[in-house]
N, C-alpha and C positions, 0 to 999 in steps of 0.2 A: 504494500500500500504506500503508496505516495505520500510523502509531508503536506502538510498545508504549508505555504511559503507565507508569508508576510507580506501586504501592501499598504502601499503610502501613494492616494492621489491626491495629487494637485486637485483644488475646485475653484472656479470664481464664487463670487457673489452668489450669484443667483444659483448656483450649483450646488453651493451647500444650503442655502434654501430649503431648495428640492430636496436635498438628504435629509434635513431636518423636521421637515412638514410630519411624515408620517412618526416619526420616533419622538414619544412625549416622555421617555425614561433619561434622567439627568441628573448631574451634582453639580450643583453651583456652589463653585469657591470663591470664598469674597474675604476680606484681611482684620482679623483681630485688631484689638486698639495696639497692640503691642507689633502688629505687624506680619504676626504668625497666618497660615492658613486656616480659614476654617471650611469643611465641608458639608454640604446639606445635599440629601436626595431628596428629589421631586420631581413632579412633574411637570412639563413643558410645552407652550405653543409658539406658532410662527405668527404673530398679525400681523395686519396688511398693511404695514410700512415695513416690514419685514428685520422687524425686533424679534429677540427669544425672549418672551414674554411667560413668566410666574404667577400666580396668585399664592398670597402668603396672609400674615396676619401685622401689625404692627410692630407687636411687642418681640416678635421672632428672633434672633441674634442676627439672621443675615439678611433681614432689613434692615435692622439698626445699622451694623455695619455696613451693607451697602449706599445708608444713607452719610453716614464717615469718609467713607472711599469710594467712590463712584468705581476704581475697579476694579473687575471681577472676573471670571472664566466659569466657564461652563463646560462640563464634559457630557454629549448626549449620546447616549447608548443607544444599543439595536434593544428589542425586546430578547432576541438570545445571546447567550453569554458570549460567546464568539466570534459574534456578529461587527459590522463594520462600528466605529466610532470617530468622534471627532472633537477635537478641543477648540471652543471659541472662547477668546478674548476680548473682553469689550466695555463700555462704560453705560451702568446703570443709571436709573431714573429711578425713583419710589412715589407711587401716588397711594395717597391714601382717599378712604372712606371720607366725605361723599364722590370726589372726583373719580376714584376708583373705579366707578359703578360700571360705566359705559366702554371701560377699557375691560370691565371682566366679561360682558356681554361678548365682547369680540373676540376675546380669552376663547370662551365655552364652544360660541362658535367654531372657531377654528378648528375646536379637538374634538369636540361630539354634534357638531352639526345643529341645529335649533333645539332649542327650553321647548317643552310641551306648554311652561306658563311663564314668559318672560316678565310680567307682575310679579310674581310670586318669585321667580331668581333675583329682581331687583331688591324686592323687598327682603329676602335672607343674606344678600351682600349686604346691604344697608346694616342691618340688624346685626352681623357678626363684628361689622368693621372691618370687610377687608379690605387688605393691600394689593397693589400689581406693582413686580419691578418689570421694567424692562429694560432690554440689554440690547444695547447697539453694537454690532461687533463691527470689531477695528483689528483683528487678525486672527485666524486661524487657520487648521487645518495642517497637515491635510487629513481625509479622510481616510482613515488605518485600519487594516485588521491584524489581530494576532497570528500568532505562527513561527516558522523555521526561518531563520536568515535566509536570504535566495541563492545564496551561495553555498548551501546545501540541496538546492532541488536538483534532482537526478539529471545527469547527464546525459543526453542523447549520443 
């Protein structure tokens, strides 16, 4: 049986986009006051100005600190473990509760298609107080999977 080899692609913009849209599994690291890393897992969307955009809560650590530091990285995962990934780098925003609202409408959108009662999502954004950060990225990639150095794949 053959190795799985390891790849590293290059992407534009809009290509990691694309890679990004369907995969909502993610750790977003963003910096201690001290400067250290901190990491969180969550979930992820793309909205239509094409941010990787979060719903979180206020009091969370990695909105506080992403409100400290604006930057941040993201590593989005495939849904299987082996699967391709990609690290972006980029500088957050933090909206909160009320503004929040209409940015998390676009959230849900994005990831589960329409609310059956868009009243009713409004109303339990409102009511938890949440957050959205979103993340502008300003470098990443490339898009990698795991595996064997290529200079172990079988020689023809």
């Amino acid at each position: 049986m053959a190795p799985n080899i390891a790849t590293n692609t290059s992407v534009s913009l809009d290509e990691l986009l694309d890679f990004v849209r369907p995969r909502h599994r993610a750790i977003l690291l963003t910096r201690r006051g001290d400067g250290s890393p901190q990491g969180s897992p969550l979930t992820c969307g793309v909205d239509d100005a094409g941010r990787i955009v979060v719903s979180t809560y206020p009091d969370r650590v990695k909105t506080r600190n992403a409100k400290r530091d604006e930057r941040v990285s993201l590593i989005v995962l495939s849904d299987e473990w082996n699967g391709p990934w990609v690290q972006i780098d980029g500088t957050a925003e933090v909206i909160d509760s009320p503004d929040s609202v209409e940015p998390l409408v676009e959230y849900y959108r994005n990831i589960a298609g329409e609310h059956p009662d868009w009243d009713e999502y409004r109303a339990a954004m409102t009511k938890q107080g949440k957050s959205i950060i979103r993340v502008t990225p300003t470098r990443w990639g490339p898009v990698a999977t795991g595996g064997f150095p290529a200079r172990l794949a079988p020689q023809e």
